[in-house]
C-alpha positions as CSV (number, residue, x, y, z in Angstrom):
1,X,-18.1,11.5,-3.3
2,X,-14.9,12.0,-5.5
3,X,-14.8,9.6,-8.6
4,X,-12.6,10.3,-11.3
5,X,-12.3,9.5,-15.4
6,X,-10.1,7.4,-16.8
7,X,-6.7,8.9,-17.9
8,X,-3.5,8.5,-18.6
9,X,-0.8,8.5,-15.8
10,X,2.6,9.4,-17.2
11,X,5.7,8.9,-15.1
12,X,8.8,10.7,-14.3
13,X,11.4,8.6,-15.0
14,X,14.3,7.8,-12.5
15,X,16.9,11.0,-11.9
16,X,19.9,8.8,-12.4
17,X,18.5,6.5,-15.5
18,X,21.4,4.8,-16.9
19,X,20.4,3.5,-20.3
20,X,21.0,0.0,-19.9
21,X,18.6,-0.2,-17.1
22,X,16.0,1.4,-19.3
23,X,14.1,-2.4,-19.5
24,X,13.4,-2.3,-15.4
25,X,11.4,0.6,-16.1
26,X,9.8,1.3,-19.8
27,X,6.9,-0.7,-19.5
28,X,6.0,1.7,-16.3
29,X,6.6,5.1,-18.1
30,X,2.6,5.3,-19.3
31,X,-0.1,3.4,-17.3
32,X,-4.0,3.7,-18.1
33,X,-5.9,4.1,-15.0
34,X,-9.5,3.5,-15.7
35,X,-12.5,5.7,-14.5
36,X,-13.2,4.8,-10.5
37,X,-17.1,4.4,-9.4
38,X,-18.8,3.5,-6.6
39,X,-21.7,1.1,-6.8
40,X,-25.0,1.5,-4.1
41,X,-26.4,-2.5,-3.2
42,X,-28.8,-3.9,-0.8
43,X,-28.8,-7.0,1.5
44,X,-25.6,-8.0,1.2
45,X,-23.7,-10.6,3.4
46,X,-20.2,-10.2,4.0
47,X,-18.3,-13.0,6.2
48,X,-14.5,-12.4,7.1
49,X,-13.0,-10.6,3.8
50,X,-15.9,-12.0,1.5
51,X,-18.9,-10.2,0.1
52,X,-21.9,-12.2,-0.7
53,X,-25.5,-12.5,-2.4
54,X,-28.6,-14.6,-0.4
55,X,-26.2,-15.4,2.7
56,X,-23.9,-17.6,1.1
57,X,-22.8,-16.5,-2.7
58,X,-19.7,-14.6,-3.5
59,X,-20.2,-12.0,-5.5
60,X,-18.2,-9.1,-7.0
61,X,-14.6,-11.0,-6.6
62,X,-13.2,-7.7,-8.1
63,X,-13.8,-5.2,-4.9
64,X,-12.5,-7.8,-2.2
65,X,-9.3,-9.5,-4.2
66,X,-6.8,-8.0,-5.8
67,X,-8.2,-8.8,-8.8
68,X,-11.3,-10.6,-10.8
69,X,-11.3,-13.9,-10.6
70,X,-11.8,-16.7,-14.0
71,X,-14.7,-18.3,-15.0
72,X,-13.1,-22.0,-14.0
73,X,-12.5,-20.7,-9.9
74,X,-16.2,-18.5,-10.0
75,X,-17.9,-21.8,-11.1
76,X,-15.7,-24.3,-8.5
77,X,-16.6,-21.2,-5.6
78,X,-20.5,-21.6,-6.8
79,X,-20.5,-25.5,-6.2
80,X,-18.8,-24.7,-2.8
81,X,-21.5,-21.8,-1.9
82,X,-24.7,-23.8,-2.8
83,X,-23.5,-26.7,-0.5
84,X,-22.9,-24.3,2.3
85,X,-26.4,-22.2,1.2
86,X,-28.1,-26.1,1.5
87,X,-27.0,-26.7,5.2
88,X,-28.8,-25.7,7.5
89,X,-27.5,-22.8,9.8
90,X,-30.8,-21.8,12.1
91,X,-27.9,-21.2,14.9
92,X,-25.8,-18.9,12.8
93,X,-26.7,-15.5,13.9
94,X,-26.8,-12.6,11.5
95,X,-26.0,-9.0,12.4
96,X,-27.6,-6.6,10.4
97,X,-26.0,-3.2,9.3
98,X,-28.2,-0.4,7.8
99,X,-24.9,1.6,6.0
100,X,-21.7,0.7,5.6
101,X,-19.0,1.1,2.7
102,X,-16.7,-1.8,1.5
103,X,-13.1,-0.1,0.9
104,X,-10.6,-3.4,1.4
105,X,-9.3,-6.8,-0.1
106,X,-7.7,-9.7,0.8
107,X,-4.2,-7.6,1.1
108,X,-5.5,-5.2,2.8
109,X,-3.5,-6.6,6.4
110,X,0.0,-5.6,4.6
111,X,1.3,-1.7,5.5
112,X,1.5,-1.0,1.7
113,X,-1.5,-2.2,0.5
114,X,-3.8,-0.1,3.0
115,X,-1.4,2.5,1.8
116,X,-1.4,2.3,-1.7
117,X,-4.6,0.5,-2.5
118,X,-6.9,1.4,0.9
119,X,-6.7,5.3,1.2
120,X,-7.6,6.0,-2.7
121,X,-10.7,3.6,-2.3
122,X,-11.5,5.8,0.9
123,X,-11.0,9.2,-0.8
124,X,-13.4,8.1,-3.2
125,X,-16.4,8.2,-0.9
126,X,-15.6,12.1,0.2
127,X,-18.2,13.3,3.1
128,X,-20.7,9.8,2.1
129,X,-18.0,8.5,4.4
130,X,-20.4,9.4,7.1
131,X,-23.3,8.0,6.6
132,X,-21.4,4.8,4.7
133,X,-18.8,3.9,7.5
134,X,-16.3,2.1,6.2
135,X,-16.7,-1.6,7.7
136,X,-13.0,-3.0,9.1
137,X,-12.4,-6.6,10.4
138,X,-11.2,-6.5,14.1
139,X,-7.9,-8.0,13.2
140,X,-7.0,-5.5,11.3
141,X,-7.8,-2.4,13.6
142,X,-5.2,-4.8,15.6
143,X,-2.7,-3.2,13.4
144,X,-1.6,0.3,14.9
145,X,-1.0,1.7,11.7
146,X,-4.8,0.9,10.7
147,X,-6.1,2.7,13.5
148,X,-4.2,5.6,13.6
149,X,-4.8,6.4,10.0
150,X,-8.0,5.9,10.0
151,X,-8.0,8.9,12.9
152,X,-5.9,11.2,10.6
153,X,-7.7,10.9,7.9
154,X,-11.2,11.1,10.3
155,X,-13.4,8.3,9.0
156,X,-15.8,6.7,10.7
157,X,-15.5,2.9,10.8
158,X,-17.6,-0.4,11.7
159,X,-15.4,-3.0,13.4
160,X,-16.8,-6.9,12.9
161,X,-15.6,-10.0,14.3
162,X,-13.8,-11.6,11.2
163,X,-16.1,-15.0,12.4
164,X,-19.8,-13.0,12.1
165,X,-21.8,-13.0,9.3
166,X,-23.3,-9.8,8.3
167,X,-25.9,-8.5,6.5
168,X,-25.5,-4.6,5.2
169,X,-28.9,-3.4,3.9
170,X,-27.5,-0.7,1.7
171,X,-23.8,-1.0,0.8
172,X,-21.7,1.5,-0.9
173,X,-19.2,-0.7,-2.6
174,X,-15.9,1.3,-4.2
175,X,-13.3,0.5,-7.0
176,X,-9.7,0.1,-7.3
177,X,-8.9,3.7,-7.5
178,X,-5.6,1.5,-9.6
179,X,-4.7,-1.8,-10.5
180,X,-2.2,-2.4,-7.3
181,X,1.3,-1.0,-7.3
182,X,-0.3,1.9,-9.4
183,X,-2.3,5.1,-8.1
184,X,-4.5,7.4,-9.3
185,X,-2.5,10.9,-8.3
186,X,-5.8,12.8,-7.5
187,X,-7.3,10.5,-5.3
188,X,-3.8,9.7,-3.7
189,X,-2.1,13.3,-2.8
190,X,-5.8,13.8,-1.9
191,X,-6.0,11.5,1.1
192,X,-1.4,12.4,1.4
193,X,-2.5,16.3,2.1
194,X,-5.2,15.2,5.0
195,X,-2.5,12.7,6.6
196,X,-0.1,15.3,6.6
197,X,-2.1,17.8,7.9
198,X,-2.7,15.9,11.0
199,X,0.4,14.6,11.5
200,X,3.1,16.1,13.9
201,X,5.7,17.2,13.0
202,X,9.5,16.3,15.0
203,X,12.7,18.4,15.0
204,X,14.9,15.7,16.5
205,X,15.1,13.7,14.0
206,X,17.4,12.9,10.7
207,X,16.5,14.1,7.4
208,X,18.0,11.2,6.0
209,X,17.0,7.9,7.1
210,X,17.7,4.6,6.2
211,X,15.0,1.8,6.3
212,X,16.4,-1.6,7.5
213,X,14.9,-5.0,7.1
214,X,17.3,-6.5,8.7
215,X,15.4,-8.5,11.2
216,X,13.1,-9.4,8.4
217,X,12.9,-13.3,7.5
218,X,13.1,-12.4,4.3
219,X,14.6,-10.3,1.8
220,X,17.3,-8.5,3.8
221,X,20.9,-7.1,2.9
222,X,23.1,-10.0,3.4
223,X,26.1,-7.6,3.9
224,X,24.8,-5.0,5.7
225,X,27.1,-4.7,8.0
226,X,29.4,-3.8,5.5
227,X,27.8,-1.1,3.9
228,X,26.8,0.3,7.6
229,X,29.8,2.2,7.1
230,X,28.8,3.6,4.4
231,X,25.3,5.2,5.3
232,X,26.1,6.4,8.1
233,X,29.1,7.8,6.3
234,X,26.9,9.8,4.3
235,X,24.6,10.9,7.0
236,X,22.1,8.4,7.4
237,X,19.8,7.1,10.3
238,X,19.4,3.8,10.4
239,X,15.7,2.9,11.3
240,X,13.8,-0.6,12.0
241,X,10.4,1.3,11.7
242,X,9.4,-2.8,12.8
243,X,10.1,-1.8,16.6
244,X,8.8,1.9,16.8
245,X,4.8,2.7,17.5
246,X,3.6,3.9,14.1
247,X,3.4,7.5,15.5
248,X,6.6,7.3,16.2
249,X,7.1,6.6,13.0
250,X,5.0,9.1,11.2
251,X,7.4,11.9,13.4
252,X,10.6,10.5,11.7
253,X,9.3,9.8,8.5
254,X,7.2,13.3,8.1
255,X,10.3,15.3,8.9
256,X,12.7,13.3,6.6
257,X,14.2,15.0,3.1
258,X,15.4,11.5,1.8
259,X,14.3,8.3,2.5
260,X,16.5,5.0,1.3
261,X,16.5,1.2,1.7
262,X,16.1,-2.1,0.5
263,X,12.8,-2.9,-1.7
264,X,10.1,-3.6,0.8
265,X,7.2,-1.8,2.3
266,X,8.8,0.2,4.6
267,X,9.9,2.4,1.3
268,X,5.7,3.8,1.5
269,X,6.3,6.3,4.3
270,X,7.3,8.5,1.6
271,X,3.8,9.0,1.3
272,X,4.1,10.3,4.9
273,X,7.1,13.0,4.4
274,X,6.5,16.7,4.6
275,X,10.0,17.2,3.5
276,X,11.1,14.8,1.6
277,X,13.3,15.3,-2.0
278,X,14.8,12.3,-2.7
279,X,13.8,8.4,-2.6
280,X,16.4,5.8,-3.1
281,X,15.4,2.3,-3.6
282,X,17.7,-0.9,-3.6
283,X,16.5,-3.1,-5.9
284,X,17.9,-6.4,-7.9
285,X,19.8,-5.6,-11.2
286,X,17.0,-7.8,-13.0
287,X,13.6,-6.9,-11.4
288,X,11.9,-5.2,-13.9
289,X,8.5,-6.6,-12.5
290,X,8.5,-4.8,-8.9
291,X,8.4,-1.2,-9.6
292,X,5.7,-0.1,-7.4
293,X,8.4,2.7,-5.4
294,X,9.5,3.5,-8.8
295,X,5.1,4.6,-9.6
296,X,4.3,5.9,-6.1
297,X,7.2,8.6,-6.3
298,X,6.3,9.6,-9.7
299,X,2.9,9.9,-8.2
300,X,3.7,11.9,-5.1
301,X,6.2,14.1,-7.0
302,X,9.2,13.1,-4.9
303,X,12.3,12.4,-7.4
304,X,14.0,8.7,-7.9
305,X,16.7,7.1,-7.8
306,X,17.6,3.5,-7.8
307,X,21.0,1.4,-7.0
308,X,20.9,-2.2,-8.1
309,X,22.1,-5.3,-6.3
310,X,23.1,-8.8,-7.0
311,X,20.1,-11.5,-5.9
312,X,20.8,-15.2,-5.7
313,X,17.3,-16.3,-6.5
314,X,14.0,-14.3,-6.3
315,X,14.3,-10.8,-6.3
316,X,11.2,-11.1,-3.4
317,X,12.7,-13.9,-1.5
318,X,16.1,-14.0,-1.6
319,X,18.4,-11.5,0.3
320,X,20.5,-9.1,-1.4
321,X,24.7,-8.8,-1.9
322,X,25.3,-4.6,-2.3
323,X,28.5,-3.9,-3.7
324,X,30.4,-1.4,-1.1
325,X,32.3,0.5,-2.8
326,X,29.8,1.0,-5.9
327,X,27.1,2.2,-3.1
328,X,29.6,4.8,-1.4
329,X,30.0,6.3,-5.1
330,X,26.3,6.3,-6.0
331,X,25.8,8.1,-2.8
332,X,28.2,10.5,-3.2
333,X,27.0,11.5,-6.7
334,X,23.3,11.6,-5.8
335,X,24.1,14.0,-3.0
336,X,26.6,16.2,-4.8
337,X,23.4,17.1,-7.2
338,X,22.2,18.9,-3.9
């Protein structure tokens, strides 16, 4: 078991801060993350993502959602629950667990999240992992990168049908090791070291390598194939980590010394470099709410940098317009520092 006190996370600020960006990132320079815990419960139901009291309740919103939720959606979920605890269900069959340990949330189907907010919650339970496996919906071990992470890291796991309803006689339920798009740096280069460790490494790969989102549906470079020049002008290997086997991926991103793209979630296998000295981040000129890259390098150590871009709309939605010749300089200075 490794629970920590609360305390305050300070971050290094970006390498090339120029002043009148300052606002995108202030607010992020000195986060509180509160003390983590785990808490030890009986007989309790959990059906899909949902964790429950007397087969039909939700209860503890805090450990399966992102966040707590208000007094107005508990009480309309309560009126929803007793109707469903009032029918009759004598053909629902319940499958009873002795131990188990509840570690995810509703985001916990998106790469970042189960990096980010996932492995800290896992570090947490330490060897208890053992007799608490972790339970894990079948549709998510669907995701490769679920699996295999779950092998690096060695943790035993329960897989359930996402349709069953379960009852866990003693369940070891775990914080947010941080509010999301924030970490707590023990309990994250904790569970970094033991991926690393187990991860292989590849010599025939780029150092640096460019992330593309380019056959995203959303939130892509809407010039890229001007800028193409560019990158690869300046050494870079362009990568859609969206058509490689995850441990294909881990090879390329554990032997990579700088790691650049577009904001999106592909920017987390930092967390998977052995090597890596720089991360760059595209991100629009004024975003000053998504700076979770900005928090997870400070956390891992790794220096930052950041090159803004014009957005025509949501910084989350929209696609973004990267001035060429701006980017070719920005490169060119970032690398000269070398």
């Amino acid at each position: 078991m490794r629970t920590t006190k609360k305390y305050k996370s300070v971050r290094n600020k970006p390498l090339n801060l120029n002043q009148k960006d300052n606002f995108l990132f202030e607010h992020e320079y000195e986060k509180v993350i509160d003390k983590t815990y785990l808490k030890f419960k009986k007989n309790i139901y959990v059906n899909n993502l949902k964790l429950a009291k007397y087969r039909s309740f939700r209860i503890y919103y805090i450990h399966w959602r992102m966040n707590d939720q208000p007094l107005s959606k508990k009480a309309k979920f309560f009126i929803q629950d007793l109707i469903s605890f009032m029918k009759k269900r004598e053909n629902q069959k319940i499958i009873e667990i002795a131990f188990a340990s509840w570690v995810i949330d509703v985001r916990s189907n998106q790469f970042f999240h189960w990096i980010s907010d996932v492995f800290q919650r896992i570090e947490m339970l330490g060897t208890l992992v053992d007799e608490y496996p972790i339970l894990i919906p079948e549709n998510l071990i669907e995701n490769d990168y679920i699996e295999e992470t779950l092998k690096l890291l060695k943790v035993p796991y329960i897989a359930y049908n996402e349709n069953d309803l379960l009852k866990i006689r003693n369940l070891c339920i775990t914080s947010h090791g941080a509010p999301s798009g924030n970490y707590n740096e023990i309990l994250f280069n904790s569970s970094r070291e033991k991926i690393l460790k187990n991860t292989l490494l590849s010599k025939n790969n780029s150092p640096r390598i460019w992330i593309s989102r380019q056959n995203s549906y959303k939130r892509k470079i809407a010039n890229f194939r001007q800028i193409e020049k560019i990158i690869a002008k300046h050494g870079f290997k362009i990568v859609d980590f969206d058509k490689l086997h995850f441990q294909e991926q881990l090879r390329i991103s554990k032997n990579a010394e700088v790691i650049a793209g577009i904001h999106g979630a592909g920017l987390s296998h930092m967390f998977f470099s052995e090597k890596i000295k720089k991360l760059i981040e595209i991100r629009a000129k004024d975003d000053s709410k998504n700076n979770c890259f900005f928090s997870m390098s400070s956390a891992l150590n790794i220096p930052y940098y950041y090159f803004t871009s014009t957005v025509d709309g949501d910084p989350y939605d929209s696609d973004y317009e990267v001035d060429v010749d701006k980017l070719d300089i920005f490169l060119t200075e970032v690398f000269n520092q070398d």
